[in-house]
N, C-alpha and C positions, 0 to 999 in steps of 0.2 A: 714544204711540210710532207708531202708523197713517198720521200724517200725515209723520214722517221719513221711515217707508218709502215713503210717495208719494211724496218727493224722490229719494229713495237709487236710485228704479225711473224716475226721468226721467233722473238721474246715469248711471245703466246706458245707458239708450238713445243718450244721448250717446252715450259711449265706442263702442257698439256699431256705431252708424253710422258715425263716426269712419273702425275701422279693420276693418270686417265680419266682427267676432266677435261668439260669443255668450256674454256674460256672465251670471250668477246669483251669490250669496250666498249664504256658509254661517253658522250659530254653532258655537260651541267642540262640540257635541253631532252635526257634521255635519249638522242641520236646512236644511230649502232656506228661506233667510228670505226670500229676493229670486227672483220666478221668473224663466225664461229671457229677456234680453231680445234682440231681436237675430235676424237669420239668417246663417247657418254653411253652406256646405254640407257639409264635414266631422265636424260636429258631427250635423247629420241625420243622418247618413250611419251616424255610428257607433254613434249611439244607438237606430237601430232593429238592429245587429247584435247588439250586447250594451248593459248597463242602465248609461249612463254614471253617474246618482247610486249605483248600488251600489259605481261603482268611487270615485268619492269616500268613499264612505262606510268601505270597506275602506283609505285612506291616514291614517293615524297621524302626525299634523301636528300634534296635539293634544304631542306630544314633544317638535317643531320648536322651536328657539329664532332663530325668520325674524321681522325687524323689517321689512324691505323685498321687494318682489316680485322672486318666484324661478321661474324658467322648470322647469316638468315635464310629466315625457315620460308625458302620459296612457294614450299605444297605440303601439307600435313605431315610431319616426318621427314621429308626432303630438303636438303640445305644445300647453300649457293654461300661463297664469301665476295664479299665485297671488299675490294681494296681501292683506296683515293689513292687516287695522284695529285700532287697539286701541285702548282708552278709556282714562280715566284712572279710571273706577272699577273696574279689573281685568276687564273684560269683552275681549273680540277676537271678531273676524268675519274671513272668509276672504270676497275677491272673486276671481271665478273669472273668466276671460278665454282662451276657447278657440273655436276650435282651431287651429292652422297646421300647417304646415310648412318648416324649411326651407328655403333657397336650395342647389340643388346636390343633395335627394335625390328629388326630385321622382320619378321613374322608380323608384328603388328603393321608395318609398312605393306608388306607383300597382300595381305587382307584386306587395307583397304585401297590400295593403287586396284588390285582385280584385275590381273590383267595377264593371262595363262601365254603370251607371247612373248616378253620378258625371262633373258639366259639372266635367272639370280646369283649365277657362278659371276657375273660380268659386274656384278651390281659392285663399285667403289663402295668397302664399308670401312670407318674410321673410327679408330680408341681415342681418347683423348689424348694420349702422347701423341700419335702422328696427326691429331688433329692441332695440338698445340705446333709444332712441328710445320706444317703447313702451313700455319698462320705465323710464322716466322718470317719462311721463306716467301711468301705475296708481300712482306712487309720489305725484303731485298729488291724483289721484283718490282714494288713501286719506285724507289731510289734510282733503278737502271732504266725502268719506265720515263721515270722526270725528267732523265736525263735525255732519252728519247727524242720526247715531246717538245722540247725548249726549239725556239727557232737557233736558226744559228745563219750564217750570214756567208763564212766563210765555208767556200766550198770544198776543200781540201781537206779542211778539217774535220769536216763533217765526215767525208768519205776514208778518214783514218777510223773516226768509231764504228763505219758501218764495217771495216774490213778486221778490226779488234774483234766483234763480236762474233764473227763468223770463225774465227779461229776457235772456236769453244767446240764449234760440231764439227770443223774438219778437220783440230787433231788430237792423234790419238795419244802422245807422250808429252812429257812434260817438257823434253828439249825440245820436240818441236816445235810445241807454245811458244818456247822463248824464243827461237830464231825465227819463227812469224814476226812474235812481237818487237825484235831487232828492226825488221826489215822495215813493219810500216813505220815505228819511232825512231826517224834517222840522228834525232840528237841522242839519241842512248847510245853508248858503246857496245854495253856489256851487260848482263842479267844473270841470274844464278836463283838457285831455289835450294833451302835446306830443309832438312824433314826431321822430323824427331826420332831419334833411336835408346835413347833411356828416360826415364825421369823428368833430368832436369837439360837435357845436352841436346843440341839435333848440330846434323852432319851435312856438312855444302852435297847435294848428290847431284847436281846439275848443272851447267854454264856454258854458256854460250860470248863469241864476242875475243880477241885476239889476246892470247897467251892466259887464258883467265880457268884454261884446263887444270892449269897445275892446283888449282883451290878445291878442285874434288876430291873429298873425304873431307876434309880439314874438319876440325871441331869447332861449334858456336858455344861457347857457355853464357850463361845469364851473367849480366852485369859488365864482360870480357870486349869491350872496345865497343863502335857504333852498333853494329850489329846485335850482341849482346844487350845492350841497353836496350831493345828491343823488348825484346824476351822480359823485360823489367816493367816497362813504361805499358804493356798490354798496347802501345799503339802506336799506328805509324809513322814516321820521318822521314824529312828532308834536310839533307846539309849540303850547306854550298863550300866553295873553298878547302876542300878537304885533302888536297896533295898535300901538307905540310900538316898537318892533323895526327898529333901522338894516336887518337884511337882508330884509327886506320891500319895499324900496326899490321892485321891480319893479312892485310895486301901490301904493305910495303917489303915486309919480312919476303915476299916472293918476288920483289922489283914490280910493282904493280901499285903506280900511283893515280889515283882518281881524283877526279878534278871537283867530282859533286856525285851526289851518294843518295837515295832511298833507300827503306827499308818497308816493308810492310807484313804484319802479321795475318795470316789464314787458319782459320775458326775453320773448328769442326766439333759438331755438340757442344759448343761455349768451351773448347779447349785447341790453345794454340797446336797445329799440327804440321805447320810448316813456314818457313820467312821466304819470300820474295824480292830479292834484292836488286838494284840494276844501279847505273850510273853515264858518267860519261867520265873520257879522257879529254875533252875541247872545252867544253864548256865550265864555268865554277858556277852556273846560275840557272835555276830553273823558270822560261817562261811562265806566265801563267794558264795559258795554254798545254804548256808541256805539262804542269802539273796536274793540270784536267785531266789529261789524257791519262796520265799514268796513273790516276785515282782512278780512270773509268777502266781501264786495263787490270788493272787488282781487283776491281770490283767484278771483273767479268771474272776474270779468271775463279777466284773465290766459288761465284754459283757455277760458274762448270766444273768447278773439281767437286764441288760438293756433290751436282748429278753425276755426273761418273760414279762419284763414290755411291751413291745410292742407287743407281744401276746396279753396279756390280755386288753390293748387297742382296737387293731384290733378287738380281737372277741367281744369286748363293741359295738363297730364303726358297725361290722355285724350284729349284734342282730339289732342295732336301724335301720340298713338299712334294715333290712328285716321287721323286724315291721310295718316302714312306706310302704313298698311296699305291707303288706297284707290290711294296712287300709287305703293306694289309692284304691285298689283296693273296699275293701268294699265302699268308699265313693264316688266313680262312678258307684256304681251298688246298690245305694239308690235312689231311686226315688221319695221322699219327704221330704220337706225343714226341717221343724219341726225335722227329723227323724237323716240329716245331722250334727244338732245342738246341738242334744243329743252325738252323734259319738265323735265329738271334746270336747265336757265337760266330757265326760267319759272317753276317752283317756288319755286327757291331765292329770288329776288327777292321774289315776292308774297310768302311765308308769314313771312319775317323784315321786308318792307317793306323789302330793303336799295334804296342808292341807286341799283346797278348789278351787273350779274351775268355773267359769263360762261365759256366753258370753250372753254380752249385745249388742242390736240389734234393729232397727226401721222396723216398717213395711212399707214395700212399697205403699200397698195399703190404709191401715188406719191411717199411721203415727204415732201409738202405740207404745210405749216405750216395749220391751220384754225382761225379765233377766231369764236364765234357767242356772242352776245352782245346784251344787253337795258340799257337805262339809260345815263347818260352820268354822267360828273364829272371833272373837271379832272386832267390828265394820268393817266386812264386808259389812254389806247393806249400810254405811253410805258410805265405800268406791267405792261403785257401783253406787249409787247418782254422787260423785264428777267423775268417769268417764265417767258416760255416758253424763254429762255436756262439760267435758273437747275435751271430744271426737265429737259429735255431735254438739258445738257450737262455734267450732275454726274454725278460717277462712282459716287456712292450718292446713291438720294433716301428719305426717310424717310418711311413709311408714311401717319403721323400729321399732323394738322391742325395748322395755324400761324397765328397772329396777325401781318399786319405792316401797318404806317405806310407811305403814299405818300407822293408830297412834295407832295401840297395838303393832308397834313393827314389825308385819310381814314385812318379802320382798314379792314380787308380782310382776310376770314378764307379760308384756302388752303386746299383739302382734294386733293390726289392722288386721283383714281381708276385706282386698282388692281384690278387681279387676280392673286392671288398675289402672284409676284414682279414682272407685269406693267405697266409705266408706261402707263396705256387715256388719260390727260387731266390735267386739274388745273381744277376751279372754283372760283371769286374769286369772292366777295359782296363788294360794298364797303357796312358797315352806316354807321347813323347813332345807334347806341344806346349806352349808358352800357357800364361796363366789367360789371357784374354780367349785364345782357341778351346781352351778348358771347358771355360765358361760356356761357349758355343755348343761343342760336342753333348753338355751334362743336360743339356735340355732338349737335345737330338736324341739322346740314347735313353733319357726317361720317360719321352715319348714312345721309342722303341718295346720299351719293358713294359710298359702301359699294353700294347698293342699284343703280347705276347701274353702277358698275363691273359686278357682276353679270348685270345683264340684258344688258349690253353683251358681255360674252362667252361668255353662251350663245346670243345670238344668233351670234356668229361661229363659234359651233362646229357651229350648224346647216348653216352655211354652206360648211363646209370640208371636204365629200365630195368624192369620186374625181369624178363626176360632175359640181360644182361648180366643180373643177380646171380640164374640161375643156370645158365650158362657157365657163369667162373663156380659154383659149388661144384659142378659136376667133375667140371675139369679138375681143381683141386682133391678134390675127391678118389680120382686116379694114384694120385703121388703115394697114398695109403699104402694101396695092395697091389700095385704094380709102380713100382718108380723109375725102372728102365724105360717103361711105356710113356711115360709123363714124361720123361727127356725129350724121348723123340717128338711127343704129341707138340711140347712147348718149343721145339727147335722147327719142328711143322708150321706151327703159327708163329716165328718171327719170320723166316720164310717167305711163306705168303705175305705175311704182312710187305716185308720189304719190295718182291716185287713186285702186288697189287699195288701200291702207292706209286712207285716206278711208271707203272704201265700208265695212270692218270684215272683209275676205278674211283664213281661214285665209292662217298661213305657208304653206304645199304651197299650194294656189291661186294667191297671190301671186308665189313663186318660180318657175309654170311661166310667168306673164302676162309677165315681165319677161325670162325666159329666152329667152320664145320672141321677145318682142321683140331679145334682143343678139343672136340666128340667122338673123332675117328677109332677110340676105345672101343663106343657102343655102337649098336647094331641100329639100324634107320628105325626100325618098330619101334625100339624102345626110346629111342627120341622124337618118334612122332607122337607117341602116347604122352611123355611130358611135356612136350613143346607141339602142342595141336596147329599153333598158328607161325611156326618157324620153318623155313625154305629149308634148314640145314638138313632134316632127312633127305630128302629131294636128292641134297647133293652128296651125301652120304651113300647113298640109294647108282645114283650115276655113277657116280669117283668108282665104285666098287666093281660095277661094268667094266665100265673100261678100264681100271685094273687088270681084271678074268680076261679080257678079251672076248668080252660077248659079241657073239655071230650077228646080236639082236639090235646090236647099239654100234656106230660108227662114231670115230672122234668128231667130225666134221658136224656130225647133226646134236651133239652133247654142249649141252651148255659153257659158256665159258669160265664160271666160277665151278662147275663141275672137272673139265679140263685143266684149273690150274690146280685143283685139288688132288687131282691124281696124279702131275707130273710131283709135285712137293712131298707129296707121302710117298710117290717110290725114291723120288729122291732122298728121303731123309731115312727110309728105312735101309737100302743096302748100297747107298752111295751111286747107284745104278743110274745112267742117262741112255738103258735100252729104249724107253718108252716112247722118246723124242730124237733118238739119234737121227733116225733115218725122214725125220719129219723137216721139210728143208720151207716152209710155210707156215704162218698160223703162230699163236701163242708158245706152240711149243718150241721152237726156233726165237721167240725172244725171250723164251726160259731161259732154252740154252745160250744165250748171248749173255743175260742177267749171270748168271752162275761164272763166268768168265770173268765178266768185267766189274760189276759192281756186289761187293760185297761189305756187310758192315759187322761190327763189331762192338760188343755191349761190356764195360767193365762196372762190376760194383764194388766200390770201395766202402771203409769204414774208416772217419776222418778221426784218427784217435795219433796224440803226440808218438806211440812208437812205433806210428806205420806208415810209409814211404806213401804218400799219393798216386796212383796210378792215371794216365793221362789217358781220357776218352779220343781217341783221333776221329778226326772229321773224314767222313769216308772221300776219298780220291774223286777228282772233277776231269782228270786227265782224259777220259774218254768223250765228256761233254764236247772240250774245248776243242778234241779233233775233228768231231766234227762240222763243224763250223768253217768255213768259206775262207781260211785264212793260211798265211803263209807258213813256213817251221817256227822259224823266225819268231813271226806276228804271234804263233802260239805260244813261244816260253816267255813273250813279252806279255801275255795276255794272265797268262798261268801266273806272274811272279805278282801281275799289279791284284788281281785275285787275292794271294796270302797276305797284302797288306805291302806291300813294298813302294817305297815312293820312288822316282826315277833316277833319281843319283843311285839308290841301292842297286835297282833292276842293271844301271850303268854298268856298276861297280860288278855285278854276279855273273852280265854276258859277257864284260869287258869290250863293252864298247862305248860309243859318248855319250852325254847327258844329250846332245841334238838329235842325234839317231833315236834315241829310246825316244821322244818325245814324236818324231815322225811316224814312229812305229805305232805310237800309243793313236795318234790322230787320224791313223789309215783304219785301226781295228774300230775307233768310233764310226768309221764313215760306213765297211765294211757292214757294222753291228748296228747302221743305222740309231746308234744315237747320242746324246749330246757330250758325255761326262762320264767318269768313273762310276759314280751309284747305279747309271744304268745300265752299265755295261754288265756291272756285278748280277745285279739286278736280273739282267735278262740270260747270264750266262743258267742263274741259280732255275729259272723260270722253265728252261728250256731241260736242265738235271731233274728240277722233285716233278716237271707236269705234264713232260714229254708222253704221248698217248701214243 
């Protein structure tokens, strides 16, 4: 029995990594058969509070007439499932599967556990689907369990399933499976695997076993010979005798006669997703033993594809949740609207690879139609027209993300940024992906819109003090009686604007640099006397010094929202870079860097049927990327997967292989320190808008 429970204890580990519980085993007598496997933080937690096996031991399940796993509340809020095993010699075991919590009491839990030691990030919390879900698979796990547990007599045999099971964690591809699974089942010949690729059809994509190559691709349809019948019957078979078997046809038609034949079906969410097939060329008969085996062999196989598949789900699911969490964070710590707008059209592109991306937008102030926008595709601007009509002059618009068809054909997913009841924009991805991926990206990129909507209106709420008010009359006020002066003043403050945000300036910094540029009209008096509690005289006051050249004021001792105030206004007044020429140090030197390299550009449109859309370009990252620790190479590969390029295109554009772009892409990950595409983007955009 020693060496079941060495299975029964890597079965544990499985599950336990799975879904970051910790599981153990009981006998009928509450004995711990199976120690802990697994870490919990809930379960630590509780177990140095009070003796969780005492509280096993004190539950009377020994009563229970439970054939399948049943969820219980081990600690107020806290649940464990319990799943039986039972033999067929009157024996039963209890696996234990703990701890969680809950979707929705999370707070009420944390309140009364009290307990300020506790990472709540760690704490396993479950919805009912994945609690359902779970409770599935303990109900698989006891089956493989039972099978565990049984004595068994022959030694051989035994050591065929301890070496079946181990094949789930040491291989990584599906031929490998099968040519394990060849080697320990020496009466199989042959094995092959088909997957689904339409509807109703899946395709042989795998085999193993002598001359049984040439059946890759081939086609499976329902009802179409043994195999087929599969696909019909939802369940699996055995045929013996089947060299002389009209439905065999699919292997004969290749000179490929088998002697005896399985088939078995692989579930995935209650939907077939793949056939499992093997055979032999010797035999027409299956022991019963053999059949064992190769029911315990599908059965294994089954929960390891299904974990793999949910691994690599999960770590799909973390990637994008880390993603969004580093580009909240970048998009609360932008401090200009323009700049937020850019974040979401360059996102949204790269991270789904759509083919085009942008957000259409009114101005608050001017009532100007604005489209800023990345990508191109065939009557795009015609279909930026009919949104920003659709959107803008409906008398309700709804909250929620949309799917629609252009007339070349594109899909294009719609999300409204909102706030509140607030219409802030609308962005348009136009994808190039299957309807299932669709699905995926529309609740990635409504999340996105959500997050954008948001920082877009706490930015405008920072903005909309008495102060603020009075500030824009004044400046508007210039355009009156002088509107050459109000060009320059407004071309002063996007200016600043652009390369305060550049440099990584607090909001309060940035807002006085800009401020003080839209007053640069008036005289420091006469904006001290309206504005008694605003810095901007201050630097009205400064900027004006060092302008003059006073004997009284050095650059170096002059503030630095005063300093960038005076390079931008001589800047803007006669194009002149005397100020800072000779200045090879200091702010003024990444003026002049700024003024070089990065510059941006504002278009306002008016979306009306007989006027051509004009495309916002996303200002150039080319100078970001150079800097970066990376090869020529590694740059135009870094720069293409940036625009959205997936590696066959980047292939196709450097003219080189789809293997090469893929080393290229995995050296600039190691290079850029991290996992995937999103961060890369991510960190490349991080390092552009927050660079200080």
């Amino acid at each position: 029995m020693s060496k079941n429970i060495h299975l029964l204890q890597e079965l544990q580990a499985m599950y336990a990594e799975k879904y970051r519980l910790c599981l153990f085993t009981t006998d009928m007598q509450k004995n711990i058969m199976i120690d802990v496997m697994g870490q919990n933080t809930l379960f630590e937690t509780l177990h140095h509070q009070f003796n969780i096996f005492q509280e096993v031991a004190d539950i009377h399940y020994e009563t229970w007439s439970i054939n399948k796993p049943v969820v219980y509340d081990i600690w107020p809020g806290v649940y464990a499932i319990i799943t039986p095993v039972h033999i067929d010699d009157g024996r039963s075991f209890y696996i234990w599967s703990g701890f969680f919590i809950s979707q929705g009491t999370e707070e009420l839990v944390r309140e009364r556990i009290n307990n300020p030691d506790i990472n709540w990030d760690e704490v396993t919390v479950l919805n009912n689907e994945t609690k359902s879900n779970l409770l599935e698979d303990m109900k698989t796990m006891a089956e493989i369990a039972a099978l565990c547990l049984q004595e068994i007599d022959e030694t051989e045999f035994y050591q065929k399933k301890i070496k079946l099971f181990q094949q789930i964690a040491n291989k990584k591809t599906i031929g490998d499976l099968l040519d394990s699974f060849i080697a320990i089942h020496p009466e199989l010949d042959f094995l092959g695997a088909a997957s689904k690729y339409d509807e109703d059809n899946f395709k042989i994509i795998s085999t193993v076993g002598e001359k049984m190559n040439v059946l890759t691709g081939t086609t499976v349809a329902p009802g179409e010979g043994l195999l087929g019948r599969v696909l019909v019957t939802n369940h699996y078979e055995f045929w013996e005798r089947t060299d002389k078997d009209p439905r065999t046809s699919l292997f004969h038609k290749e000179s490929i006669h088998p002697k005896s034949l399985f088939c078995f079906p692989i579930k995935q969410e209650d939907e077939f997703d793949m056939l499992l097939f093997g055979g032999s060329f010797k035999t027409e008969t299956f022991s019963n033993k053999s059949a064992e085996l190769i029911r315990l062999l599908m059965t294994i196989f089954e929960v390891g594809y299904l974990v793999k598949t949910l691994q690599k789900e999960n770590t799909h699911l973390i990637t994008r949740s880390q993603a969004l969490t580093e580009i909240g964070k970048l998009l609360t710590t932008t401090p200009d609207y323009k700049r937020i707008i850019y974040i979401l059209v360059d996102i949204s592109m790269n991270l789904v690879e759509g083919l085009f991306s942008f957000v259409v937008l009114k101005e608050s102030q001017t009532g100007a139609m604005k489209l800023i926008s990345r990508g191109q595709a065939d009557g795009m601007e015609e279909y930026a027209q009919e949104a920003a009509k659709r959107y803008y002059h409906a008398e309700e618009v709804r909250q929620s993300p949309s799917v629609r068809e252009i007339q070349s054909g594109h899909t294009v997913i719609e999300c409204p940024i909102f706030h509140r009841d607030k219409l802030l924009g609308v962005l348009c991805v136009g994808m190039r992906e299957n309807e299932e991926i669709i699905d995926e990206h529309l609740h990635f990129l409504q999340t996105l819109s959500i997050m954008g909507g948001v920082s877009l209106q706490l930015l405008a709420q920072e903005e909309d003090g008495t102060e603020d008010k009075q500030i824009h009359a004044l400046f508007k006020a210039v355009k009156h009686f002088d509107e050459a002066k109000y060009r320059k003043m407004k071309e002063a403050e996007q200016l600043a604007f652009e390369f305060s945000s550049i440099q990584g300036f607090a909001l309060p910094m940035l807002k006085t640099i800009t401020n003080a540029c839209r007053l640069s009209y008036y005289s420091p008096d006469f904006i001290r006397e309206i504005l008694p509690d605003s810095k901007v005289a201050e630097i009205l006051e400064t900027g004006e010094a060092l302008l003059n050249g006073s004997n009284s004021l050095s650059w170096e001792d002059a503030s630095i929202c005063a300093q960038v105030y005076a390079l931008v206004i001589t800047y803007v007044e006669d194009k002149s870079t005397d100020v800072y020429k000779n200045r090879e140090n200091g702010i003024a030197a990444e003026f002049d860097t700024f003024l070089n390299e990065t510059k941006f550009k504002e278009v306002e449109l008016t979306l009306s049927p007989e006027e051509v859309i004009a495309e916002q370009k996303i200002e150039s990252i080319e100078s970001t990327i150079k800097e970066l620790n990376l090869s020529p190479r590694e740059q135009e590969v870094l720069d293409l997967v940036i625009q959205g390029n997936n590696n066959k295109e980047i292939a196709e554009q450097l003219y080189i292989s789809n293997h090469t772009v893929k080393n290229h892409v995995t050296k600039i990950f190691q290079k850029l320190e991290v996992p995937d595409r999103a961060h890369a983007i991510s960190k490349v955009y991080q390092l552009k808008h927050q660079s200080s």
